[in-house]
C-alpha positions in Angstrom: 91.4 116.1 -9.2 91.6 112.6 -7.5 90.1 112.2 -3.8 93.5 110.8 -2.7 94.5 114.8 -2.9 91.4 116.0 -1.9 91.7 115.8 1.8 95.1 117.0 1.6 94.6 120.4 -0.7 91.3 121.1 1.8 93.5 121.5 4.6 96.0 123.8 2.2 92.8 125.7 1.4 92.0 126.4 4.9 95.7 127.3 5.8 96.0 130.0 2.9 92.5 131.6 3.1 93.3 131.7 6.7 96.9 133.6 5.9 95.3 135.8 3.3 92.7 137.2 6.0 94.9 137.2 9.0 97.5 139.5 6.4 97.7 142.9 7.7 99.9 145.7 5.3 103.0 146.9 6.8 103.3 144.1 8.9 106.0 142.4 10.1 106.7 139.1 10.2 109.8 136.7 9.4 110.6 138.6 6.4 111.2 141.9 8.1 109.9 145.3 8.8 107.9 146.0 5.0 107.9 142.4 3.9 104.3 141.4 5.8 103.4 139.0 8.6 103.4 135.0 8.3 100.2 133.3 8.8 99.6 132.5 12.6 98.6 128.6 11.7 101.2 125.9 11.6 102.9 124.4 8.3 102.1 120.8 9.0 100.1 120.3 6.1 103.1 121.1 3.6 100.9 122.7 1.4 102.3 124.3 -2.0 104.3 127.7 -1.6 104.3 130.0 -4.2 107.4 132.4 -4.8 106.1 135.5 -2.8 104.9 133.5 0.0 108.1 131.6 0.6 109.9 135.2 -0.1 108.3 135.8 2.9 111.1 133.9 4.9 113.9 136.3 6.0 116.4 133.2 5.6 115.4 132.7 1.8 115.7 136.4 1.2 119.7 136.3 2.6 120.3 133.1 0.5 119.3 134.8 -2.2 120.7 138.3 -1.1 117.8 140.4 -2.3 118.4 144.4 -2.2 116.0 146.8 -0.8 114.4 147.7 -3.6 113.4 144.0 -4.9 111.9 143.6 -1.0 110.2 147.2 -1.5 108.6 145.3 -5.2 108.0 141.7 -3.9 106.3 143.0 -0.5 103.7 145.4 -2.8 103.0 142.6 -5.2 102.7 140.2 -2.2 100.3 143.0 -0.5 98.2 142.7 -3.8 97.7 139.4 -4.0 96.9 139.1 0.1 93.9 141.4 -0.7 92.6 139.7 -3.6 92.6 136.4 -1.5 90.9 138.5 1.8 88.3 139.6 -0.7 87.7 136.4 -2.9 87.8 133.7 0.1 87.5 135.9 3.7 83.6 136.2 3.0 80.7 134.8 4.1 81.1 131.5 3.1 84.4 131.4 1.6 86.1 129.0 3.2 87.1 125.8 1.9 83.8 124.5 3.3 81.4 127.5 3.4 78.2 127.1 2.2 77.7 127.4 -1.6 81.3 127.0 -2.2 82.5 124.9 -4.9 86.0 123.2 -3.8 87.6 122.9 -7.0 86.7 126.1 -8.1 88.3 128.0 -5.3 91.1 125.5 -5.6 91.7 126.7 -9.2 91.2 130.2 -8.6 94.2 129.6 -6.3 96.3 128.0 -8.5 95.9 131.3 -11.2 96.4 133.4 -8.5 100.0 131.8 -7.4 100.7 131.7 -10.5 100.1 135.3 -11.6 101.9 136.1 -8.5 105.0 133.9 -9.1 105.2 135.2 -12.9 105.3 138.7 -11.3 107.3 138.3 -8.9 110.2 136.6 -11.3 110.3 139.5 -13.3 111.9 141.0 -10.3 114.4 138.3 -9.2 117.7 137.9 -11.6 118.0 134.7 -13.7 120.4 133.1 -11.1 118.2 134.1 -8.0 114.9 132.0 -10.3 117.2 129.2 -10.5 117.7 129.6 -6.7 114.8 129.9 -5.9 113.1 126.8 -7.6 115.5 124.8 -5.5 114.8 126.4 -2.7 111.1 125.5 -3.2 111.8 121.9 -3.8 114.0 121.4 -0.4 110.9 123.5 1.5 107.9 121.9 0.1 109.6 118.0 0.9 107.6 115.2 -0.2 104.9 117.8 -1.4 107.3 118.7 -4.3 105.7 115.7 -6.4 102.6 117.1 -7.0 104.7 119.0 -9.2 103.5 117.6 -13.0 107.2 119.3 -13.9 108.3 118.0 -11.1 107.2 114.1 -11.6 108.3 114.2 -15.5 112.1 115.6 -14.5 112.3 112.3 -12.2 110.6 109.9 -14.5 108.1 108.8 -12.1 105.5 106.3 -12.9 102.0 106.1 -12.2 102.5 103.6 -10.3 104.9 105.3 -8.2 102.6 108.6 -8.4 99.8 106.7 -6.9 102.1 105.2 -3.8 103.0 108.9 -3.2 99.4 110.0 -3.3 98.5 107.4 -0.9 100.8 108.7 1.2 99.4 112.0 1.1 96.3 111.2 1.5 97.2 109.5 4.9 99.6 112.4 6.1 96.5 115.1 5.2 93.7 113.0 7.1 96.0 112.2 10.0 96.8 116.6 10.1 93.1 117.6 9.2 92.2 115.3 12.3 94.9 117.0 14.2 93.7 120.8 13.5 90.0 119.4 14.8 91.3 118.3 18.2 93.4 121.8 18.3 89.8 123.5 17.5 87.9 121.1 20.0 90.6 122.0 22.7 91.5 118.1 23.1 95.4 118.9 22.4 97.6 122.2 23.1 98.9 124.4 20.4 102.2 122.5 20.9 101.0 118.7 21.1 99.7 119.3 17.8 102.7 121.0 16.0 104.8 118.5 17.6 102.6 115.5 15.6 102.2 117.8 12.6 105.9 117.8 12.1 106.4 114.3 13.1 103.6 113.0 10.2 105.9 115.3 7.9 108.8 113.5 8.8 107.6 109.9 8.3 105.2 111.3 4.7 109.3 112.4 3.4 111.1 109.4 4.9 108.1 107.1 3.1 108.1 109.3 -0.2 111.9 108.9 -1.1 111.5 104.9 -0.4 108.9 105.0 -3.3 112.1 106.8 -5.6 114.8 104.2 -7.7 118.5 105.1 -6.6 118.7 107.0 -9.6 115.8 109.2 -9.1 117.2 110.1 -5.8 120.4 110.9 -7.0 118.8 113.2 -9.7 116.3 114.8 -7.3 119.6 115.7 -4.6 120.8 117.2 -7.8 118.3 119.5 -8.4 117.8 120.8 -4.6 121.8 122.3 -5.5 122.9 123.2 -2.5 121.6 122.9 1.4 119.2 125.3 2.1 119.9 126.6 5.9 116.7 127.1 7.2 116.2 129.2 10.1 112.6 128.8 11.7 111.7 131.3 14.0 110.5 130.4 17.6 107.3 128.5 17.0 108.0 127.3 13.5 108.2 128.2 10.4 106.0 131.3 10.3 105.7 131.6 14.0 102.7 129.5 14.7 102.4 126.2 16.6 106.1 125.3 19.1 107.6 122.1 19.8 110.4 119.9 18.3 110.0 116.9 16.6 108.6 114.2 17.7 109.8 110.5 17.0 107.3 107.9 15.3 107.0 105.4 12.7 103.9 106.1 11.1 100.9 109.1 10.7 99.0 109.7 14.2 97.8 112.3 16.2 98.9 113.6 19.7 98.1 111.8 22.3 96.9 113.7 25.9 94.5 116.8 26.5 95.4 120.3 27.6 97.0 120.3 30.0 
C-alpha cells in the first residue's frame, strides 16, 4: 500500500477497532432496537463501510425495506463479526499503533473480515436490494468510493488521475488525524471538530469530482441510481460528534479552544 493512503486508512483503523470495542449485543443504535449501537466517534475520516456496518443505518434499512427476519439475520451476523474485531484488535496493543503491531497486517485482516461479512450478509439481501445496496455505498462513502479497484476500472480512471485523488486523501486524512489529536488534547470541543471534519469532507468530494472528465461524471451519477435520503441522527451520522457544516475552501482544522 502506498503512504499517500497510509495516513488516511490509520485513522479508519482507529475509528473501526474503536466501533468494534465500544459494540455492545442488544444494543440499540440508529438501526433500531436488535440491530446494535453506532460507534460513538465521528465519520469524518470517510473510511470504507462494509454492507453490515452501513445496514446499521435505520434510513438504509427503509430504502431497502428489509423484513424482520433479514434484520433478526444481519444483526447476528453483524454481532459476530463485532466480537471477532473486540477480540482480534481491543487487546493490549491492538490498536492501529500498539506496540508490536504490524499496520498492514491488521489492515488486511480487516479487509477479509468485511469481506466475509459482506459475502454473508448478501446471501440474505434479494438480488435487487444488492444492487441497491452497492449504490447506496457509493453515494455514502463520497470521494472514498475510488479506492474501489472495481470502482476506478468502471470509470476508466487513470493513474494519473488515481494519484491526484490520492493526494487528495492524503491531505483530507492528515488534516482529520490532526483534528482527532486536538479533540484528545482538549484544544477543540466535540463539536468544533465535527464541524471541520465535515467541512474537509466537503472540499476532499468537491476537489475529487474536478479530477473526473464530463463523461466519467455522468457515468458515476449513473451508477449512484437514485438519491439516497439520508437521515443522520442528532450528532451525525452514528450519533457522535454535532454541528453543521462549516464553509471553507481547503483542508484545516478548527480554529478556538473549549470553550
Amino acid at each position: 500500500m502506498n503512504q499517500s493512503l497510509k495516513t488516511l486508512f490509520a485513522g479508519a483503523l482507529f475509528v473501526v477497532a474503536a466501533f468494534a470495542v465500544a459494540q455492545g449485543p442488544g444494543g440499540q443504535g440508529p438501526g433500531g432496537p436488535g440491530m446494535g449501537r453506532g460507534p460513538r466517534m465521528g465519520m469524518g475520516m470517510g473510511m470504507g463501510m462494509g454492507t453490515g456496518f452501513m445496514l446499521m443505518r435505520q434510513d438504509v434499512q427503509n430504502d431497502l425495506k428489509l423484513t424482520a427476519d433479514q434484520k433478526t439475520k444481519i444483526e447476528a451476523i453483524n454481532q459476530k463479526y463485532r466480537e471477532q474485531m473486540r477480540s482480534r484488535m481491543g487487546g493490549p496493543g491492538g490498536g492501529p499503533g500498539g506496540p508490536g503491531g504490524d499496520w498492514q497486517a491488521r489492515m488486511e485482516e480487516m479487509r477479509k473480515m468485511m469481506e466475509a461479512q459482506d459475502k454473508e450478509i448478501n446471501q440474505i439481501l434479494t438480488p435487487q436490494q444488492q444492487k441497491r445496496m452497492k449504490e447506496i455505498r457509493l453515494q455514502l462513502m463520497g470521494a472514498f468510493a475510488f479506492n474501489d479497484p472495481e470502482i476506478r476500472k468502471e470509470l476508466g480512471l487513470t493513474s494519473q488521475q488515481i494519484s491526484r485523488i490520492e493526494e487528495l486523501q492524503r491531505k483530507a486524512g492528515e488534516a482529520n488525524m490532526a483534528l482527532f489529536q486536538r479533540m484528545r488534547n482538549n484544544e477543540i470541543t466535540r463539536e468544533q471538530g465535527q464541524q471541520a471534519m465535515q467541512n474537509n469532507q466537503k472540499v476532499l468530494e468537491t476537489e475529487t469530482l474536478k479530477v473526473l472528465t464530463p463523461e466519467q461524471q455522468n457515468k458515476l451519477k449513473a451508477m449512484k441510481g437514485a438519491e439516497f435520503k439520508r437521515q443522520d441522527p442528532p450528532g451525525g451520522m452514528f450519533g457522535g460528534f454535532g454541528g453543521n457544516r462549516q464553509r471553507g475552501g481547503g483542508f484545516g482544522g478548527a480554529g478556538g479552544g473549549r470553550n
